[in-house]
C-alpha positions as CSV (number, residue, x, y, z in Angstrom):
1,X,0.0,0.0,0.0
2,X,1.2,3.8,-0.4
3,X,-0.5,6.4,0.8
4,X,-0.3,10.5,1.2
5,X,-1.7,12.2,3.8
6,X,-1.6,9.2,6.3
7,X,-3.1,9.5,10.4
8,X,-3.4,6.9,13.1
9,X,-5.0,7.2,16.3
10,X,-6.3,4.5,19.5
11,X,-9.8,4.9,19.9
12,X,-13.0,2.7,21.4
13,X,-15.3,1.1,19.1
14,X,-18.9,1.0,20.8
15,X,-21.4,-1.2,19.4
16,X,-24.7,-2.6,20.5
17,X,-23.9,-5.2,22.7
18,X,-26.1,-7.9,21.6
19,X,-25.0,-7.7,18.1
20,X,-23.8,-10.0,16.5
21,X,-20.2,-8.2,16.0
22,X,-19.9,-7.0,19.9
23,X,-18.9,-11.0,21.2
24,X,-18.0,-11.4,24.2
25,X,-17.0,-7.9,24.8
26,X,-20.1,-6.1,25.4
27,X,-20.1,-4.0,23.0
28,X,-17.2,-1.9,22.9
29,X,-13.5,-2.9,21.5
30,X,-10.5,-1.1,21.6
31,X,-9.2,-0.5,17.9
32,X,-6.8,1.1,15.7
33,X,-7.9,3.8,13.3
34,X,-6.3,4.7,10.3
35,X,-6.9,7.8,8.2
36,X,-5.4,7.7,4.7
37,X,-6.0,10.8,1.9
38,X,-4.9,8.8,-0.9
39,X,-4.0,5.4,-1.3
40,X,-3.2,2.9,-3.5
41,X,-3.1,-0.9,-2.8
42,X,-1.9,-4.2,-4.5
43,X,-3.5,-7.6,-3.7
44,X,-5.7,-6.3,-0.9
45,X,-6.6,-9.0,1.6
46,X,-9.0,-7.3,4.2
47,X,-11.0,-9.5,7.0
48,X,-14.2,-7.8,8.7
49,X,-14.9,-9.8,12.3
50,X,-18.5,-10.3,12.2
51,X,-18.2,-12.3,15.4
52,X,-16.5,-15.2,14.9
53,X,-16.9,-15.4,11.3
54,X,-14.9,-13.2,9.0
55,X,-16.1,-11.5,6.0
56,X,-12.8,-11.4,3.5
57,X,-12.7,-8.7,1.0
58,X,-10.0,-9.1,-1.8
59,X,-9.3,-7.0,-4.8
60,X,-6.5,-6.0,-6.7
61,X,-4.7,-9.0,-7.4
62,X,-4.5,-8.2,-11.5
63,X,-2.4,-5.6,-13.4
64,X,-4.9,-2.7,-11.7
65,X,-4.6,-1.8,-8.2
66,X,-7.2,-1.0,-5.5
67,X,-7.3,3.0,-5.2
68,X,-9.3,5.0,-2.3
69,X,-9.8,8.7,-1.2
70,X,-10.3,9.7,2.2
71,X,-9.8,6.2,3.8
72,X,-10.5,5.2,6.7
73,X,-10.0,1.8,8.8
74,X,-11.0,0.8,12.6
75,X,-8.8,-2.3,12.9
76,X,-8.3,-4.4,15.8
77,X,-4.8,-6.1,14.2
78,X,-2.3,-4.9,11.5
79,X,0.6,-6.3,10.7
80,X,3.3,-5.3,7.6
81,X,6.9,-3.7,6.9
82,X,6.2,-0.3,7.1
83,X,8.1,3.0,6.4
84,X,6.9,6.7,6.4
85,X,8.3,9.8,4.7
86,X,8.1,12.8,7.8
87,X,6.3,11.1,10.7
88,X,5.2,12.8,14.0
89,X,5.0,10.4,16.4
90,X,3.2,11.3,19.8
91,X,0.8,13.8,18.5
92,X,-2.5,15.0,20.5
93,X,-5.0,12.6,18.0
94,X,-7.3,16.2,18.6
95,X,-4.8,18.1,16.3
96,X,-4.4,15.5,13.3
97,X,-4.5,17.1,9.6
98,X,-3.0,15.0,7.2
99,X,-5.7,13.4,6.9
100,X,-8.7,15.6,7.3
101,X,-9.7,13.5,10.4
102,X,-9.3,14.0,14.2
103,X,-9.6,11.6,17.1
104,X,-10.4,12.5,20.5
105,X,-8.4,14.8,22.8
106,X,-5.7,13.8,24.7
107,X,-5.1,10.2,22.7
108,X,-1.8,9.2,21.5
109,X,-1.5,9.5,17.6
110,X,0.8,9.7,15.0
111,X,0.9,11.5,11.2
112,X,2.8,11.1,7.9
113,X,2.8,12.5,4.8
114,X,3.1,9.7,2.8
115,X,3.1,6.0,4.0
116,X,4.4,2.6,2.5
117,X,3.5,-0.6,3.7
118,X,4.6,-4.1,2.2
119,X,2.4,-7.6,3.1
120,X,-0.3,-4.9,4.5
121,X,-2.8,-7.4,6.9
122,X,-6.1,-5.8,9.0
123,X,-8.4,-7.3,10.8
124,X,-11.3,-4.5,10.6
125,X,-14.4,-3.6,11.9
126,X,-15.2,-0.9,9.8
127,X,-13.8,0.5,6.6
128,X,-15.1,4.0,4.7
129,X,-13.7,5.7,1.9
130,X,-15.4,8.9,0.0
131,X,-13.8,6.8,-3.8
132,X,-13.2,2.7,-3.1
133,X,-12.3,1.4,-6.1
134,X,-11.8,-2.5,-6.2
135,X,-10.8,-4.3,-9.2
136,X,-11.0,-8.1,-9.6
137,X,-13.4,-7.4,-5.8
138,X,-14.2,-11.0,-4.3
139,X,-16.4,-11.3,-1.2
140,X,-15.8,-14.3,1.1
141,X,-16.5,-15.8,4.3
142,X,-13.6,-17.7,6.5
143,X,-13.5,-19.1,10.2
144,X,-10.1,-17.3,9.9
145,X,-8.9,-13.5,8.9
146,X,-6.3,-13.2,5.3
């Protein structure tokens, strides 16, 4: 994946707790959200937890590659080889703007203006975009995340 205008921030996810995506946590789950302006991916591989099952998204895979604007991820794992291009590490998440979005005052965060990230894995609850453009998309379910 490479991205511009990259932003990452703790925050707490609260959902209804009898749904069938809160588990055994009643409702609420800490997670890991990423804001990305513009980014490009190759062979997305993206699990959604919908309580013990997960829904896998995968696109990308051909000679086009996934593109998004104004991305944004709440992920409870991540994994990849990583590198950024004039990170700020330790930021107040209230005073973001690389991104265009802020978290909550007072939260650790950190910014970048562009990101890379090799073997990119998520585990997500939720992903929005303004443009998600996914070539070659195939939908699948799995006991297990990518």
């Amino acid at each position: 994946m490479d991205g511009t205008g990259f932003e990452q921030f703790g925050d707490l996810d609260n959902m209804i707790p009898d749904s069938p995506n809160a588990g055994d946590t009643g409702g609420q789950e800490l997670i890991i959200t990423s804001a990305i302006k513009n980014a490009t991916l190759d062979s997305l591989c993206q699990s959604v937890d919908l309580g013990g099952v997960n829904l896998l998204i995968k696109a990308g895979s051909g000679a086009t590659k996934v593109t998004a604007t104004d991305l944004m991820t709440d992920s409870t794992e991540m994994s990849g080889n990583a590198s950024f291009n004039n990170i700020e590490i330790g930021n107040d998440a209230s005073t973001l703007n690389k991104a265009g979005v802020q978290g909550k005052k007072g939260v650790f965060s950190q910014q970048a203006d562009t990101v890379h990230i090799d073997n990119l894995r998520q585990t997500n609850y939720a992903t929005t975009a303004g443009v998600f453009k996914l070539p070659g998309l195939k939908l699948s379910f799995s006991d297990s995340g990518c």
